[in-house]
VMD Tcl script that draws the C-alpha trace (Angstrom):
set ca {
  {-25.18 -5.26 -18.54}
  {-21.63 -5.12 -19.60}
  {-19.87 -7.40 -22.16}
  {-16.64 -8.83 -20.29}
  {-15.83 -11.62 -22.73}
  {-12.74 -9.60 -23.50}
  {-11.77 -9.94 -19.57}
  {-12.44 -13.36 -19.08}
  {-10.68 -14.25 -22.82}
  {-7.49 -12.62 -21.35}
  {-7.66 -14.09 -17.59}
  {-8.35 -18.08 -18.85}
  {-5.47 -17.38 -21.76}
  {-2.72 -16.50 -19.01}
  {-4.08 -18.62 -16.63}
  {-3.43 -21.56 -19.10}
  {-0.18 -20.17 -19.88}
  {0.72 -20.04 -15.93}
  {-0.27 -23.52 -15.96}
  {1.62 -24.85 -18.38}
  {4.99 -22.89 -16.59}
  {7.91 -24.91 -15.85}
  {8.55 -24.99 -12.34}
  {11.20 -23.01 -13.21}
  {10.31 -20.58 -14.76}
  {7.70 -19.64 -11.96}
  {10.31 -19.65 -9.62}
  {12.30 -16.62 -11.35}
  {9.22 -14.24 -10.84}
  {6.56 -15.50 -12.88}
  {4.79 -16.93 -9.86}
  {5.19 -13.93 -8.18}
  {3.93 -11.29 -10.53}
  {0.96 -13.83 -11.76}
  {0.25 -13.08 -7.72}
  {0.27 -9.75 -7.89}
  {-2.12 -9.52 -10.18}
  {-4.24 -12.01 -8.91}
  {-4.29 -9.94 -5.19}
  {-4.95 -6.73 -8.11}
  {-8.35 -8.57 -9.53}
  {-9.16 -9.80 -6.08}
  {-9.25 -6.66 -5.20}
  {-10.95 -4.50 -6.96}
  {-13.55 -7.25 -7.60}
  {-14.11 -6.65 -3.52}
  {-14.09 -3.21 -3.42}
  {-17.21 -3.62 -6.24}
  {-18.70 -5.91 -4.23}
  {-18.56 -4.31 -0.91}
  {-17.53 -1.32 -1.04}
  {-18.20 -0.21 2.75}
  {-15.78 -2.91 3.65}
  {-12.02 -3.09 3.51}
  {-10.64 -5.55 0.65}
  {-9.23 -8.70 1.92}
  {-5.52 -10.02 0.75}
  {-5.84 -13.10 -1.50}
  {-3.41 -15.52 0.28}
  {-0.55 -16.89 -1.40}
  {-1.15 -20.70 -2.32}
  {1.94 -21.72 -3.93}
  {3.76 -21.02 -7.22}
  {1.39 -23.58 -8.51}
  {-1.95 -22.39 -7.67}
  {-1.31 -19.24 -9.19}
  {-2.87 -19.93 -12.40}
  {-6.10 -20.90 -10.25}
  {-6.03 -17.68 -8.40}
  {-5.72 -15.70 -11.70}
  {-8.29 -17.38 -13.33}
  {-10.86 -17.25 -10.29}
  {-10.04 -14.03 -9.08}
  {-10.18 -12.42 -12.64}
  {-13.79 -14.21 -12.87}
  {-14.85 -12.98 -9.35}
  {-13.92 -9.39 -11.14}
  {-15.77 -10.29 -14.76}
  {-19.18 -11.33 -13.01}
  {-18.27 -7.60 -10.17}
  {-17.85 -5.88 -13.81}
  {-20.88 -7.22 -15.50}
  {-23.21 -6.45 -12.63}
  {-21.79 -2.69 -11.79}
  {-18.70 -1.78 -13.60}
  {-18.20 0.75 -16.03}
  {-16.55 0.33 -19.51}
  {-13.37 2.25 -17.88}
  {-12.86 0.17 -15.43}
  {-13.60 -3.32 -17.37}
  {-10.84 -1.93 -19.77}
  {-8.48 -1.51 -17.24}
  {-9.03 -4.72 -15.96}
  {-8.39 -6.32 -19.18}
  {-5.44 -3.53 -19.60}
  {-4.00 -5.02 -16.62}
  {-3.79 -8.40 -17.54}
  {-2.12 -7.77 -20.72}
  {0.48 -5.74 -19.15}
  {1.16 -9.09 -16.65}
  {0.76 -11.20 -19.50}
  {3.66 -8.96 -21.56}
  {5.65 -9.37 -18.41}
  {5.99 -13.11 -18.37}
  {7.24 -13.11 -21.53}
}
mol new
graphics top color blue
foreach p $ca { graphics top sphere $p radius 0.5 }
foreach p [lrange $ca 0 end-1] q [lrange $ca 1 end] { graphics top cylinder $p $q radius 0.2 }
display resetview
């Protein structure tokens, strides 16, 4: 089984930090690249998962549910990861999130 501490470490630390957002500030992109990434975990979590089915797009709840939808999509990925993933493609994952995380800043 795969280690993905480092995965969910990064996806609760921005998803506190996209919490904690002025309104704002989530309203001059932040929102909308947390979302991007979100749909990104979401993703390849599904494709993991199911892999004989097409990934469905996470919907877009509001510039203030994206904290939520990082944090449970980047989970959904961790426990996808820990079951069948490959060190590769946990480090992109986390790889990922650090490049959105450098983004908001």
């Amino acid at each position: 089984m795969l280690d993905v501490t480092p995965l969910t470490t990064a996806v609760d630390a921005l998803a506190d930090r996209l919490r904690a957002m002025p309104q704002s500030a989530l309203r001059r992109g932040a929102s909308a690249r947390a979302l991007e990434l979100a749909r990104d975990l979401a993703d390849r979590a599904q494709r993991l998962e199911e892999p004989d089915r097409p990934p469905r797009e996470l919907p877009d709840a509001g510039l203030f549910a994206v904290g939520d939808q990082v944090a449970v999509a980047g989970h959904d990925l961790a426990e996808a990861l820990r079951a069948d993933g490959t060190p590769r493609a946990l480090a992109d994952a986390v790889e990922r999130v650090a490049t959105a995380a450098r983004s908001l800043s």
